[in-house]
Backbone as JSON, one array per atom type, in Angstrom:
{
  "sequence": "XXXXXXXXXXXXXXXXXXXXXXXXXXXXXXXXXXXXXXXXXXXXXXXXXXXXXXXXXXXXXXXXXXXXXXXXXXXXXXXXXXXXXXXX",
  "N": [[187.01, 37.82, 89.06], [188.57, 40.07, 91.14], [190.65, 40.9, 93.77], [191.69, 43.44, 95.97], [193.77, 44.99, 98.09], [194.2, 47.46, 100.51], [196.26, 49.42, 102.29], [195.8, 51.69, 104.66], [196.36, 53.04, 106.93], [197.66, 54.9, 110.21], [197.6, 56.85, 108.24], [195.45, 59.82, 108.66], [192.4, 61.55, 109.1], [191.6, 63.81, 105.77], [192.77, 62.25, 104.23], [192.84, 59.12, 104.4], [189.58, 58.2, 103.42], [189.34, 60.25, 101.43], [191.44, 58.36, 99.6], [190.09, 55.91, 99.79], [187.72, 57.07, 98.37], [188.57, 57.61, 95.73], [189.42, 54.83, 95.05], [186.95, 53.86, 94.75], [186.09, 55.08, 92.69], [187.66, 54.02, 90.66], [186.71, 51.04, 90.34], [185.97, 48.15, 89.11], [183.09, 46.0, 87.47], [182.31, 43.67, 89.68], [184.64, 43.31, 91.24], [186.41, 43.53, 94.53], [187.58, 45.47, 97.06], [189.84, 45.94, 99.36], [190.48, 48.45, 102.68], [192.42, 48.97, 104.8], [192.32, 50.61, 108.33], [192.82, 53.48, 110.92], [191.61, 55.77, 111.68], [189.51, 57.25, 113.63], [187.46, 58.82, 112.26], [187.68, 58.46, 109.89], [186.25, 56.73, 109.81], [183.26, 57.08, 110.49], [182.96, 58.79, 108.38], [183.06, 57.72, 106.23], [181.21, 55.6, 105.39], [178.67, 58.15, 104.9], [180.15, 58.75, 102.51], [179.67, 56.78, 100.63], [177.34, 56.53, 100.37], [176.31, 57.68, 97.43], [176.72, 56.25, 95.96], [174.93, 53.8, 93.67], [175.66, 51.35, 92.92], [177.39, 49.84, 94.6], [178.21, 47.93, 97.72], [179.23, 47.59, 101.2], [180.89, 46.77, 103.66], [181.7, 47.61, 107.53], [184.14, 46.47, 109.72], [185.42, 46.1, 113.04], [188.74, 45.94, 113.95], [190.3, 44.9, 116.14], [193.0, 47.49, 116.68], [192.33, 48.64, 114.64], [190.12, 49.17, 111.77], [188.74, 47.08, 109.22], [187.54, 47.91, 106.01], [185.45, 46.95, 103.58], [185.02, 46.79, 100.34], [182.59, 46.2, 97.55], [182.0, 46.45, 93.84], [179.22, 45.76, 92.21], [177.59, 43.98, 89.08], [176.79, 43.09, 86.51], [176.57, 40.1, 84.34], [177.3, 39.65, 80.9], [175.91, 37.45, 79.05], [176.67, 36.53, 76.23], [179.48, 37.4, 76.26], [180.34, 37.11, 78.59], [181.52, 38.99, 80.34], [181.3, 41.45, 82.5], [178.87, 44.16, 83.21], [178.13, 47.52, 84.15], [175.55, 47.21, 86.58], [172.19, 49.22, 85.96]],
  "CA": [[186.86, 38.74, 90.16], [189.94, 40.61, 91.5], [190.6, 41.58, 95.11], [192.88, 44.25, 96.22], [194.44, 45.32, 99.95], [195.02, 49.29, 100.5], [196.82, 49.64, 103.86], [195.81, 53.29, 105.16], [196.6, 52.93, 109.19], [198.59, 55.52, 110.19], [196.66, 57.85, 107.91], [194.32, 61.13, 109.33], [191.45, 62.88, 107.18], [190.53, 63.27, 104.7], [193.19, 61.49, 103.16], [192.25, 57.82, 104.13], [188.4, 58.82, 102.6], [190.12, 60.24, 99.52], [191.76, 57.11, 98.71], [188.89, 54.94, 99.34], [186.71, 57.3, 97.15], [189.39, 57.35, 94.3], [189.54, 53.7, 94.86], [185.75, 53.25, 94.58], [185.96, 55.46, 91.18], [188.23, 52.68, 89.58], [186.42, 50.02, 90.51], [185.44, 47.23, 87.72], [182.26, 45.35, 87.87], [182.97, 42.67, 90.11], [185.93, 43.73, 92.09], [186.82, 43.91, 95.57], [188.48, 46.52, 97.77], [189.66, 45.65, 101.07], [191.12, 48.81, 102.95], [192.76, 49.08, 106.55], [191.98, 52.24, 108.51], [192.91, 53.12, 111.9], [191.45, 56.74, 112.25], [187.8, 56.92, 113.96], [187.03, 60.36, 111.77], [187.64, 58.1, 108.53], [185.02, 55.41, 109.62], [182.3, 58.09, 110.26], [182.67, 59.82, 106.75], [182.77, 56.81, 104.23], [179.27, 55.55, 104.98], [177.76, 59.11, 103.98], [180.44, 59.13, 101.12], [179.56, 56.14, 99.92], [175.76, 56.53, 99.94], [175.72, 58.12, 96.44], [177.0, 54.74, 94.56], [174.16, 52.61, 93.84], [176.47, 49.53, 92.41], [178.3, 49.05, 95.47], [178.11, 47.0, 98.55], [180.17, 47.85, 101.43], [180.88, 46.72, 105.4], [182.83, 48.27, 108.08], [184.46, 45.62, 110.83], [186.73, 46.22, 113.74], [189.77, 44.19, 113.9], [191.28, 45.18, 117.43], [193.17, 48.51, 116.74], [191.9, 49.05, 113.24], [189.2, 48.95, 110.8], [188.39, 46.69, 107.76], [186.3, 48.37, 105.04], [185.17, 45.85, 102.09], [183.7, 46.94, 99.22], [182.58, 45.44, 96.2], [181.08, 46.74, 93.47], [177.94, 45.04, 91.92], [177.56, 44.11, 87.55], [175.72, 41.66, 85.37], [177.33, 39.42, 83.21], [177.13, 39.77, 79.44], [175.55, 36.05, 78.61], [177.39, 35.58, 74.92], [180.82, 37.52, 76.38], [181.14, 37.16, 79.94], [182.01, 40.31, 80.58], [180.54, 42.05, 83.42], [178.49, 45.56, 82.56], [177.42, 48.13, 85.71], [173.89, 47.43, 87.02], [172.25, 50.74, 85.95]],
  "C": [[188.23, 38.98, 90.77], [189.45, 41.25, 92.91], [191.67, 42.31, 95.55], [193.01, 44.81, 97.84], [195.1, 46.45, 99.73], [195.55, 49.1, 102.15], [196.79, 51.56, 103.88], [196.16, 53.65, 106.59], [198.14, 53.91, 108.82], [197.77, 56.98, 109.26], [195.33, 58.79, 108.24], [193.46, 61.35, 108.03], [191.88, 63.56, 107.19], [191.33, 62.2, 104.41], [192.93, 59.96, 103.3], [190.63, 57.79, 103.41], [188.89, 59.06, 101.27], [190.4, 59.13, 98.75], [190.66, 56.34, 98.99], [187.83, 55.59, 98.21], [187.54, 57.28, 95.96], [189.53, 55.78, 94.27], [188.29, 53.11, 94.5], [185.6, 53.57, 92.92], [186.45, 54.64, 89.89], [188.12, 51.87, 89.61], [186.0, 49.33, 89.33], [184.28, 46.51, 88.4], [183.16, 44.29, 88.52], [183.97, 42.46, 91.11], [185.69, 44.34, 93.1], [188.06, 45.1, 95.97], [188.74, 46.27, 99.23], [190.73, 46.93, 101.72], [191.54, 48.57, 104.49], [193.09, 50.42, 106.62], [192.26, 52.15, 110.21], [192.18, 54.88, 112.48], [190.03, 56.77, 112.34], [187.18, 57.93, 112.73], [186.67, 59.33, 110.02], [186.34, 56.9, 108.5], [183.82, 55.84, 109.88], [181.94, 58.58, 108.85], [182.87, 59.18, 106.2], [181.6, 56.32, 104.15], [179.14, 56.26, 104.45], [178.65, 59.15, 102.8], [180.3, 58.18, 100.31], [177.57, 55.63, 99.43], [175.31, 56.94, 98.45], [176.09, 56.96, 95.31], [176.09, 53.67, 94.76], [174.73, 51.25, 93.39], [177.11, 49.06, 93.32], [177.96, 48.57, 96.81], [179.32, 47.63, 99.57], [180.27, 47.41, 103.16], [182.39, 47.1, 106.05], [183.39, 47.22, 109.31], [185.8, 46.18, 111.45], [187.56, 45.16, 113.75], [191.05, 44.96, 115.31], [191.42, 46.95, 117.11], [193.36, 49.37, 115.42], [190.71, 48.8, 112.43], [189.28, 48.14, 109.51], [187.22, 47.12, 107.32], [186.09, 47.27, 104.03], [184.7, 46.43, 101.47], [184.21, 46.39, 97.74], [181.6, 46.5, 94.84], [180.49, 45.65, 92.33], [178.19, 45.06, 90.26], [176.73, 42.54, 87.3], [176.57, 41.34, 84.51], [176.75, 39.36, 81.79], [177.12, 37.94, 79.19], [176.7, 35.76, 77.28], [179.08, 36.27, 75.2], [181.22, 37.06, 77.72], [181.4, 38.07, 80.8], [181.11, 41.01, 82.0], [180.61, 43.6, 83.18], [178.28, 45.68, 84.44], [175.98, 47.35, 85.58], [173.27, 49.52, 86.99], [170.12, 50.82, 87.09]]
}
């Protein structure tokens, strides 16, 4: 499992949204996303943009004068490789 840290603070919409949805698109089973967000507009519009991915998992927490997003997305492990497939 791999975890990664986007720093977006300082960033307006769309473009903090953008990169979290291009960041959700290259996600691997298994793998974390942790971004930081400091614009209110961007923590409104990733819930509804993230409603259409059923593999992923995702919470929004304040941290003083910014946002942490998490997301993970969800897979099953391949028993004789290991490997982790999507959940379809």
């Amino acid at each position: 499992m791999s975890e990664k840290e986007v720093e977006l603070r300082g960033q307006i919409c769309p473009f903090p949204v953008m990169h979290i949805i291009q960041g959700v698109d290259q996600m691997r089973p298994g793998e974390i996303l942790r971004f930081f967000v400091d614009d209110p507009l961007a923590i409104k519009s990733v819930p509804e943009e993230l409603e259409e991915y059923a593999d992923i998992s995702f919470s929004i927490r304040r941290q003083g004068r910014y946002w942490e997003i998490v997301i993970s997305r969800e897979g099953e492990k391949d028993l004789k490789t290991g490997e982790s497939s999507p959940v379809e």
